[in-house]
Backbone bond lengths (Angstrom), bond angles and torsions (degrees), N, CA, C in turn:
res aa  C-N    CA-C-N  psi(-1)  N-CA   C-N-CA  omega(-1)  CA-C   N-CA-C  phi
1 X - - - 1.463 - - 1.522 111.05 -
2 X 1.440 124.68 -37.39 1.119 137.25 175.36 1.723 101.17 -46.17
3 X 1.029 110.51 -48.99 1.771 116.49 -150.68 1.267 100.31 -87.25
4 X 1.686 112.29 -24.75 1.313 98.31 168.53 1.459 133.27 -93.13
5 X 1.523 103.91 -4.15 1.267 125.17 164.94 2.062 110.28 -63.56
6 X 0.911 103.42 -52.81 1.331 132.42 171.79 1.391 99.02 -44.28
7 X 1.346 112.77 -71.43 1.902 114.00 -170.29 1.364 108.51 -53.73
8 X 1.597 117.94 -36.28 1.319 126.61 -152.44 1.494 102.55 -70.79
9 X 1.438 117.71 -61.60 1.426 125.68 137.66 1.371 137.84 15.61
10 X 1.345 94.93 -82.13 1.446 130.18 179.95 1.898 99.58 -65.20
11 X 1.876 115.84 -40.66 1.605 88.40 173.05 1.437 105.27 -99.98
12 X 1.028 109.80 -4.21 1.720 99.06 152.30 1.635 129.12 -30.43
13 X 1.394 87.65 -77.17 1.626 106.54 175.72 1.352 113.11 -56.21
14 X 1.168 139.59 -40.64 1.654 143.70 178.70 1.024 101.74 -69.31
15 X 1.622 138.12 -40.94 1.141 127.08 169.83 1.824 121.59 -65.98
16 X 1.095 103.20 -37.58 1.551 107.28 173.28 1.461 115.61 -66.83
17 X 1.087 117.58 -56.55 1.369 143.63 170.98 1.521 108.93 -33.39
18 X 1.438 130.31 -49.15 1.191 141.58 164.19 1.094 120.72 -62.86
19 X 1.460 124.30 -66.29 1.609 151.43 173.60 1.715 97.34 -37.02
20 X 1.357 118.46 -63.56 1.540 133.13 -170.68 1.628 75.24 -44.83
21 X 1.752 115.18 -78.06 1.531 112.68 -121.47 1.748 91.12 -72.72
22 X 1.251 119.34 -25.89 1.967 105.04 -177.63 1.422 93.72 -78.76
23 X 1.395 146.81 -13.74 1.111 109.41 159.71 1.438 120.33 -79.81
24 X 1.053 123.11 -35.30 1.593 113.67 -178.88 1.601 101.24 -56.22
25 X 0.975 118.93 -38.81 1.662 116.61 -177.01 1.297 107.52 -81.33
26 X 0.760 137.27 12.90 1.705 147.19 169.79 1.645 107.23 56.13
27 X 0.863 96.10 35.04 1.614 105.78 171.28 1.756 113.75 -68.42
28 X 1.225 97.44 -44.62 1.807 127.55 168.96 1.205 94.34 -117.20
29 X 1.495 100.97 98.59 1.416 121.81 175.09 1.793 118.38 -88.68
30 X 1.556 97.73 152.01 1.631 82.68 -167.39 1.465 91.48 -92.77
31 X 1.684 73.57 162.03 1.388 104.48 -156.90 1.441 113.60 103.19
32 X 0.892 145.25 -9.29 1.450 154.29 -150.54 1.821 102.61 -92.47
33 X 1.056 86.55 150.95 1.682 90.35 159.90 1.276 111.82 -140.60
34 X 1.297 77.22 154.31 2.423 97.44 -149.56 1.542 80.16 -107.97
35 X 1.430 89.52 141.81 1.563 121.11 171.00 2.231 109.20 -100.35
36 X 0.661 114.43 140.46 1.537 94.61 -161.47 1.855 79.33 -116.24
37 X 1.360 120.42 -44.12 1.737 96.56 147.66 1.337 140.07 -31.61
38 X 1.168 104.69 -64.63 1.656 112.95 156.38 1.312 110.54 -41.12
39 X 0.970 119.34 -72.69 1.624 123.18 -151.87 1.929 98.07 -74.24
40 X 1.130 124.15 -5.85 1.575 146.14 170.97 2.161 87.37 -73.51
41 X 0.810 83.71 -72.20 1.628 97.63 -160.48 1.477 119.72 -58.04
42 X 1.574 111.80 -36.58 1.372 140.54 149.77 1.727 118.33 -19.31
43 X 1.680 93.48 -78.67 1.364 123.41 -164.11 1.526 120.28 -79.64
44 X 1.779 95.95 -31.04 1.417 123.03 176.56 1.480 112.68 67.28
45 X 1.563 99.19 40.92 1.657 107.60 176.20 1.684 102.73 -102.36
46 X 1.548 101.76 -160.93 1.262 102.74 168.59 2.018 120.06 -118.13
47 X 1.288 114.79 -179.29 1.253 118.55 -151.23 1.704 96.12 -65.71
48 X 0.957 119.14 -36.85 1.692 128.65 -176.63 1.739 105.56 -52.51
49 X 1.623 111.11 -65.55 1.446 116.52 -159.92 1.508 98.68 -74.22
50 X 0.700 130.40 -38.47 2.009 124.46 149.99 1.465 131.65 -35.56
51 X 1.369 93.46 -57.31 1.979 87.19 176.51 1.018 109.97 -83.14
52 X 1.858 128.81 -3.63 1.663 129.38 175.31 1.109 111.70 -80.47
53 X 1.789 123.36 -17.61 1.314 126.80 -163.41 1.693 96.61 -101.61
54 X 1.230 105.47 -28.36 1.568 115.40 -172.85 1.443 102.27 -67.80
55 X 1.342 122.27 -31.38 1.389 137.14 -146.78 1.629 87.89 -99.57
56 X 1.465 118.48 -40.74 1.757 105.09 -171.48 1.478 99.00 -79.29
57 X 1.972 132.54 -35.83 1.000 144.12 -168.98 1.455 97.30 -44.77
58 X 1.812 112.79 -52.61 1.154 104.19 -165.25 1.647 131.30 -81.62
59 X 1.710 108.14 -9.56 1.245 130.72 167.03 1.658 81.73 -54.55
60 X 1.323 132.86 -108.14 1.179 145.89 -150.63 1.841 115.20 -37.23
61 X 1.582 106.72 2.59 1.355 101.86 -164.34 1.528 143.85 90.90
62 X 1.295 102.81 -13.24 1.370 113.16 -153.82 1.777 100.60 -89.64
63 X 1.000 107.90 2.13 1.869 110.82 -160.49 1.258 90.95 177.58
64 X 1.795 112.11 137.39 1.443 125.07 -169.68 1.607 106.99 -147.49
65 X 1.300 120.03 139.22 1.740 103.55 -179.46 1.368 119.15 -93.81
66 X 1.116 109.78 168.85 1.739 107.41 173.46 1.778 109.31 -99.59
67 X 0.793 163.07 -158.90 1.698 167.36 131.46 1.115 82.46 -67.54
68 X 1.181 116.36 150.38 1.908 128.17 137.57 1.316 112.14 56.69
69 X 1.865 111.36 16.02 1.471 105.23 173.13 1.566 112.52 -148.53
70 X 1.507 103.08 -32.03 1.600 86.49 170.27 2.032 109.35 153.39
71 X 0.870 116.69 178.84 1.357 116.26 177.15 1.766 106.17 -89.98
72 X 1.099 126.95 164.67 1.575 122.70 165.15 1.854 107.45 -142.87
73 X 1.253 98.90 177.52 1.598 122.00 171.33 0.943 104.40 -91.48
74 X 1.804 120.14 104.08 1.427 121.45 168.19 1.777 130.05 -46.85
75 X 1.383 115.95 125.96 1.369 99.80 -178.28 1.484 114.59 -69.18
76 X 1.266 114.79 171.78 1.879 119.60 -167.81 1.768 79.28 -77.44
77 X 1.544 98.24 136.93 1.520 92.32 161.84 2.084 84.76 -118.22
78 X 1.606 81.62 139.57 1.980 91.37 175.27 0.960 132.96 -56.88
79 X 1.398 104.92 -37.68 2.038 135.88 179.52 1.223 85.01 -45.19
80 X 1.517 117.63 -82.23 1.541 137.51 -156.57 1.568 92.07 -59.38
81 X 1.407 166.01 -30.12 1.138 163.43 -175.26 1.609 106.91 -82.63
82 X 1.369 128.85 -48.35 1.244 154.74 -173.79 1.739 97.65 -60.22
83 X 1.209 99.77 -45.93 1.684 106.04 -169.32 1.359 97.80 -75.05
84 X 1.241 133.45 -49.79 1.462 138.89 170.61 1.090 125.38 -38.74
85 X 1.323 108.35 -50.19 1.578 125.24 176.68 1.639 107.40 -79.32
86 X 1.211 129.66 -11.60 1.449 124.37 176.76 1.076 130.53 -102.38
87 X 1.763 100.85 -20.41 1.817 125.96 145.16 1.281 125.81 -42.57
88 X 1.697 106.02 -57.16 1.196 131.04 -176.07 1.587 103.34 -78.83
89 X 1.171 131.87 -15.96 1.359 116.16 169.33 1.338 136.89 -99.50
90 X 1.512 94.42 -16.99 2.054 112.84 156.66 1.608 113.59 -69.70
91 X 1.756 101.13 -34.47 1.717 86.13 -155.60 2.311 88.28 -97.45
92 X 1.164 91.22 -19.83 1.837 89.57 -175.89 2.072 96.44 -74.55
93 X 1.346 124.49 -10.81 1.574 95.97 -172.32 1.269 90.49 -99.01
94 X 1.506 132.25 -21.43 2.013 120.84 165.09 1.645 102.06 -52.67
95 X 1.226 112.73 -49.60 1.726 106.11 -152.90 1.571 83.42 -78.37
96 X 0.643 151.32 -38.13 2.310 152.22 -161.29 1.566 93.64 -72.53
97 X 1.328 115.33 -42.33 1.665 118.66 171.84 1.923 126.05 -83.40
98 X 1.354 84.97 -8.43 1.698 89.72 177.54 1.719 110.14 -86.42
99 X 1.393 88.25 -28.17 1.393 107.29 169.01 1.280 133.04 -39.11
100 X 1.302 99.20 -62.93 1.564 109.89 163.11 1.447 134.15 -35.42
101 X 1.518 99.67 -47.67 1.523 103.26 153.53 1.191 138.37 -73.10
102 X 1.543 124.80 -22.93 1.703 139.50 -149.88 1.384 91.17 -113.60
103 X 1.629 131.58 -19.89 1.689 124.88 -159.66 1.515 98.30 -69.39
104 X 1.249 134.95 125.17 1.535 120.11 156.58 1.985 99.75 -115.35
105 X 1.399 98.48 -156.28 1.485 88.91 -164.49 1.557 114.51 -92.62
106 X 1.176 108.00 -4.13 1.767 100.64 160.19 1.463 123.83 -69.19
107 X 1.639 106.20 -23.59 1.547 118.35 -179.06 1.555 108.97 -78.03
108 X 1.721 109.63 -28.15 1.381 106.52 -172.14 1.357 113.51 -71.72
109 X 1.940 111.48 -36.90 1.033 116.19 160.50 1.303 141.56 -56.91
110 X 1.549 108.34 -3.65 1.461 111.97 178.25 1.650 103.35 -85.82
111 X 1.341 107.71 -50.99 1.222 114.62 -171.80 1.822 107.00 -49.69
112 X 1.402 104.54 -55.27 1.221 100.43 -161.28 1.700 129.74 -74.72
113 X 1.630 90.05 -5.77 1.916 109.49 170.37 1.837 94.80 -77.17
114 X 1.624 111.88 -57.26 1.544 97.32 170.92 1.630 127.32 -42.21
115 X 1.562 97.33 -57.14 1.577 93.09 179.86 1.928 112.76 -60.55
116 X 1.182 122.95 -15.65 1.009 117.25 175.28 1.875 121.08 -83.12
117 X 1.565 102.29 -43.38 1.161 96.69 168.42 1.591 127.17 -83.14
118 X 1.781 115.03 0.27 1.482 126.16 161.79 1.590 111.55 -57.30
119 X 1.814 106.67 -40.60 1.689 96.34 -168.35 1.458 101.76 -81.09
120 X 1.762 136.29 -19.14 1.274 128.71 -178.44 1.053 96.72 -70.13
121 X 1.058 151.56 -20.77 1.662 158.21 175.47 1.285 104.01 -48.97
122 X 1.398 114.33 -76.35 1.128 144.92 -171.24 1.549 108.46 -60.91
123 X 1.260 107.97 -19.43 1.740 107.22 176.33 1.462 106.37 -83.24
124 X 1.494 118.75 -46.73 0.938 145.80 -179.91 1.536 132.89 -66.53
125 X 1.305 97.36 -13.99 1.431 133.08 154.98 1.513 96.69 53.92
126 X 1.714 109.91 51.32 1.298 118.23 -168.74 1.912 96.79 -104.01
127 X 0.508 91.88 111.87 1.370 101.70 -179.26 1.436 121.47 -74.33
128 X 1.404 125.60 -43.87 1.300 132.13 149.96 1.597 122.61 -49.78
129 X 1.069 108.77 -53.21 1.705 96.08 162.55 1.031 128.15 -57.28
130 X 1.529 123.96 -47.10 1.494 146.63 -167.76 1.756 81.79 -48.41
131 X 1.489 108.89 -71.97 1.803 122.30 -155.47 1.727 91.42 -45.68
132 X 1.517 117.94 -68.67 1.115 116.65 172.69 1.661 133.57 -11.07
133 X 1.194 83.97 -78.68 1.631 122.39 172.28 1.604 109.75 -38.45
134 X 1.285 105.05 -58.79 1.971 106.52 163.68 1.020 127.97 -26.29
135 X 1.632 107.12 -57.79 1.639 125.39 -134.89 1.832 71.75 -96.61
136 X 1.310 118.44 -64.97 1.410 112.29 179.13 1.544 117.79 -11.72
137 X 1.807 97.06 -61.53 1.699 110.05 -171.84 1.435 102.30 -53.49
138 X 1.418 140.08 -46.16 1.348 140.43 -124.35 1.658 74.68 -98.92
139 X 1.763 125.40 -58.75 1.482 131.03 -146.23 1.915 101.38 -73.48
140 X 1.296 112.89 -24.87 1.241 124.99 162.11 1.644 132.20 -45.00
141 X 1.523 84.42 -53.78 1.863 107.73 168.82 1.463 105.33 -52.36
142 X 1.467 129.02 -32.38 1.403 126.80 -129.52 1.598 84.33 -103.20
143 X 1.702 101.89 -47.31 1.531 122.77 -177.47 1.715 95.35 -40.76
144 X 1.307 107.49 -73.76 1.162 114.57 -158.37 1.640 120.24 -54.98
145 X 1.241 111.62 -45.33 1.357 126.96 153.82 1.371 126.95 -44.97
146 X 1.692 125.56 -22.98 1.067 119.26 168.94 1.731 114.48 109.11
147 X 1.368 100.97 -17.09 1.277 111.33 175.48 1.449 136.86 -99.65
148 X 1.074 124.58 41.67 1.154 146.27 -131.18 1.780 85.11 -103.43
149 X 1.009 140.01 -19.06 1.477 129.28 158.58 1.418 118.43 -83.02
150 X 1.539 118.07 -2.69 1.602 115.63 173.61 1.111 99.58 -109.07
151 X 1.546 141.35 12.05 1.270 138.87 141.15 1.269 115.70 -64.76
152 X 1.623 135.65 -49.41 1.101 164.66 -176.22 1.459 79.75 -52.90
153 X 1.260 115.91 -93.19 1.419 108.94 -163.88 1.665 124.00 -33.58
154 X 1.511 104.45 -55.69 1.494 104.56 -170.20 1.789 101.74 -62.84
155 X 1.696 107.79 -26.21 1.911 91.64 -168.28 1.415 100.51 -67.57
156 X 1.492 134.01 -19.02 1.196 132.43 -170.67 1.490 112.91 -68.84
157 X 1.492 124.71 -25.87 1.288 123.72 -165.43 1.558 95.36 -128.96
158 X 1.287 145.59 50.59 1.382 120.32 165.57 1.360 89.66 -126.46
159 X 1.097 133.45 -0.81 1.948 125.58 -159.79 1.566 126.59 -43.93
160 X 1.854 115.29 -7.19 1.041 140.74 144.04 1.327 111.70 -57.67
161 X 1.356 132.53 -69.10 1.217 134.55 -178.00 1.832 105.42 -58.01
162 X 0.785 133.60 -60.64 1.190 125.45 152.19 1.415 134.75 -10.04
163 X 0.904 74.12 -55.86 1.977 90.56 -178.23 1.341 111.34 -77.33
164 X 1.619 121.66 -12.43 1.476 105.31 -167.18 1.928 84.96 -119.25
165 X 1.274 117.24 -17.12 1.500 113.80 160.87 1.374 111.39 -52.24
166 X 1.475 112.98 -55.91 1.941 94.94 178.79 0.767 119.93 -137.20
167 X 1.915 116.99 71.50 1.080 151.68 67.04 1.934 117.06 -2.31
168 X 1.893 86.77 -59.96 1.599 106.29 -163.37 1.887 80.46 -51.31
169 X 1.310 111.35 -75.00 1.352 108.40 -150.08 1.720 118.92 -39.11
170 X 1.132 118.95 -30.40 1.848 126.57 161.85 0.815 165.63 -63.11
171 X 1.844 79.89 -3.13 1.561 110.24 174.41 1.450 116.68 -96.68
172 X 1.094 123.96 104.14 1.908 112.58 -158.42 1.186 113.56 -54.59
173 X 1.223 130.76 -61.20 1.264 135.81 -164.86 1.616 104.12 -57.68
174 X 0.920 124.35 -28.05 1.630 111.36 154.17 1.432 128.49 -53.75
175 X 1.411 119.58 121.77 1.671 110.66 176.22 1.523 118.91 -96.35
176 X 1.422 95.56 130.20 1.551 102.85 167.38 1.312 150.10 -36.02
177 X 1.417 95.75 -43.94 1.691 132.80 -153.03 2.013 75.51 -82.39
178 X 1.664 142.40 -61.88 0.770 136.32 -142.00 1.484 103.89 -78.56
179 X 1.198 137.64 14.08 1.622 141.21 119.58 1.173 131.87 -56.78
180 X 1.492 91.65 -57.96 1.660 106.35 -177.12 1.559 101.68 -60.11
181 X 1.404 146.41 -31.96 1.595 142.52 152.40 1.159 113.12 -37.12
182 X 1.358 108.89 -60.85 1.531 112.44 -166.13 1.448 131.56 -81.35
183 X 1.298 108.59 12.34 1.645 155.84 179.64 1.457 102.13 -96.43
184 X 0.983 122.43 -53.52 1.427 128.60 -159.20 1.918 107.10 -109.05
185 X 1.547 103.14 -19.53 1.574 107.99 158.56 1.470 122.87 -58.02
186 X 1.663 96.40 -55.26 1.685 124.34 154.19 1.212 119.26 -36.11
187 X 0.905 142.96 -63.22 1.585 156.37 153.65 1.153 120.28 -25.61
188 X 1.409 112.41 -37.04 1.503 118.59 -175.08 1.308 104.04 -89.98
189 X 1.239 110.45 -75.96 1.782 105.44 161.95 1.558 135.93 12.46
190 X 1.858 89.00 -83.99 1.042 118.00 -166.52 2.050 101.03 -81.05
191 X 1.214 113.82 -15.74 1.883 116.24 156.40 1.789 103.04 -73.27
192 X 1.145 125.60 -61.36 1.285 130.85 179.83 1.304 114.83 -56.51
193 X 1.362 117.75 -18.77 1.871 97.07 -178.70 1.409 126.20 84.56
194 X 1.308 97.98 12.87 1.443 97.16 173.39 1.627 124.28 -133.01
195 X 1.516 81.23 97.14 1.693 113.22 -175.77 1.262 127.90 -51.22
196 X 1.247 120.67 -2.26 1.764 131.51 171.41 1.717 109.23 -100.35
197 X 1.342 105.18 -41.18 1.583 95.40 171.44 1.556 109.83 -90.45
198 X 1.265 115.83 -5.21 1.853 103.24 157.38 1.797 119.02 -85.90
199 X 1.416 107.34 -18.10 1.209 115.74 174.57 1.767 110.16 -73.36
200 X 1.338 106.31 -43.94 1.452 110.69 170.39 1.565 111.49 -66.41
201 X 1.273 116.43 -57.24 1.723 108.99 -165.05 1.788 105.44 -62.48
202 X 1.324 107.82 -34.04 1.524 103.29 172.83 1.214 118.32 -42.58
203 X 1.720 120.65 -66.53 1.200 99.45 171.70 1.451 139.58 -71.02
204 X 0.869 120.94 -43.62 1.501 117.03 149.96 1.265 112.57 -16.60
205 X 0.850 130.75 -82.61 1.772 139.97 -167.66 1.827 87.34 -41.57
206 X 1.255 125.47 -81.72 0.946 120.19 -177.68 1.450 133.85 -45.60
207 X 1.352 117.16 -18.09 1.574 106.51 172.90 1.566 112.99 -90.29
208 X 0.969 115.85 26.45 1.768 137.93 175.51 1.677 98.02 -25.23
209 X 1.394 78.13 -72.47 1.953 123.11 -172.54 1.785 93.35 -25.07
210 X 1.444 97.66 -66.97 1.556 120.20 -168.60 1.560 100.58 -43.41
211 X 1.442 124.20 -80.68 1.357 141.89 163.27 1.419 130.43 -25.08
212 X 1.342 98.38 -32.88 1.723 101.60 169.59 1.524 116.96 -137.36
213 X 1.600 112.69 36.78 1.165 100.07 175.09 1.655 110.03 -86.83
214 X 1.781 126.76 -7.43 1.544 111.30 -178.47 1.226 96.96 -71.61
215 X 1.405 136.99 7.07 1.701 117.00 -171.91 1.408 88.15 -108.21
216 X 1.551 141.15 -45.47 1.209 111.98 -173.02 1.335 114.76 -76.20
217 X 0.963 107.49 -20.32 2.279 113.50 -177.86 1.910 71.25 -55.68
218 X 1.356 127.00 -94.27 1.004 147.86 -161.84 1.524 106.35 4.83
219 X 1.887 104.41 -56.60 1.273 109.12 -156.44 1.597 117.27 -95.17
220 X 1.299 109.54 -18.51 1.320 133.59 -166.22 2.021 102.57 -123.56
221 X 1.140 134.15 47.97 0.957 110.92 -162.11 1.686 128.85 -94.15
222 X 1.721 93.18 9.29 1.313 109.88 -174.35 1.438 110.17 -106.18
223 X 1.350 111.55 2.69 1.743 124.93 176.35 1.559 100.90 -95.08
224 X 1.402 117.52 -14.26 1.615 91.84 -175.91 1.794 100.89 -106.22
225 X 1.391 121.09 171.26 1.713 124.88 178.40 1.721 109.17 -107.81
């Protein structure tokens, strides 16, 4: 009974785990309405580990039902993205500065294979890596810093913020490369030891969102609520 408690679990999470990540990737676009047949047939689970994942999706916001009509793809609300990003920008410029002290040279090497495989991204004008490739840079910082369970926490609750980050990447007239700088400004900094210009570029880097959100409202304007 244990093991099947265990399995049940286990397609729980694969089902959520999936469901979460095509919506943040707008694969299941909001606004959408989810077929939980479909999404049965999709995943190739069964009818249970679907409506359990649908059921935590919708604790978290991300998907809401109608009566008598159906489940949907929550739209990005900004508030809820805004708060994410303002979490993430108090508690990411302590951990970007703890850094300074905690970086040794396996950490430098992490960073600098990311920053290296961020600009093939960027050549490559792969956009899925690029998005990847970010969150990597940011969850790296956290590694290195020691905090690698207050990453955990914040990836659990921003999936709004998420969603309107790559968004960011689809909007052309936005450039790539002007992360991928400010990644590698960061980098330097935070190798050099100097905790006021990593305290500054952190935020900066992070109010991105702020600065270019009339171009993604712009482009997408029926995905946000």
């Amino acid at each position: 009974m244990a093991d099947l408690k265990h399995d049940g679990s286990s397609f729980q999470a694969v089902a959520y785990d999936k469901i979460r990540e095509d919506i943040i990737f707008c694969k299941l676009a909001p606004g959408q309405k989810l077929s939980a047949r479909l999404l049965e047939e999709t995943l190739g689970l069964g009818r249970t580990p679907v409506r359990e994942a649908l059921v935590r999706l919708g604790q978290e916001g991300l998907v809401f039902t109608v009566p008598q009509s159906g489940t949907y793809v929550s739209k990005i609300d900004l508030q809820t993205a805004e708060n994410a990003r303002y979490v993430r920008e108090h508690l990411e410029r302590s951990v970007a500065v703890e850094c300074c002290a905690r970086i040794d040279q396996a950490g430098r090497d992490v960073l600098e294979a990311l920053l290296d495989e961020q600009a093939l991204a960027v050549r490559d004008h792969d956009s899925r890596s690029f998005f990847t490739l970010d969150n990597t840079f940011h969850k790296a910082l956290f590694n290195i810093a020691g905090r690698t369970e207050i990453w955990r926490w914040i990836d659990s609750c921003n999936a709004d913020l998420q969603r309107f980050r790559w968004l960011r990447t689809q909007v052309e007239n936005l450039d790539w490369s002007a992360i991928m700088d400010q990644h590698a400004a960061l980098y330097r900094a935070i190798a050099s030891g100097d905790t006021d210009e990593v305290g500054y570029l952190t935020v900066a880097h992070l109010h991105l969102m702020s600065a270019e959100q009339d171009s993604v409202l712009a482009a997408f304007p029926e995905y946000f609520a």
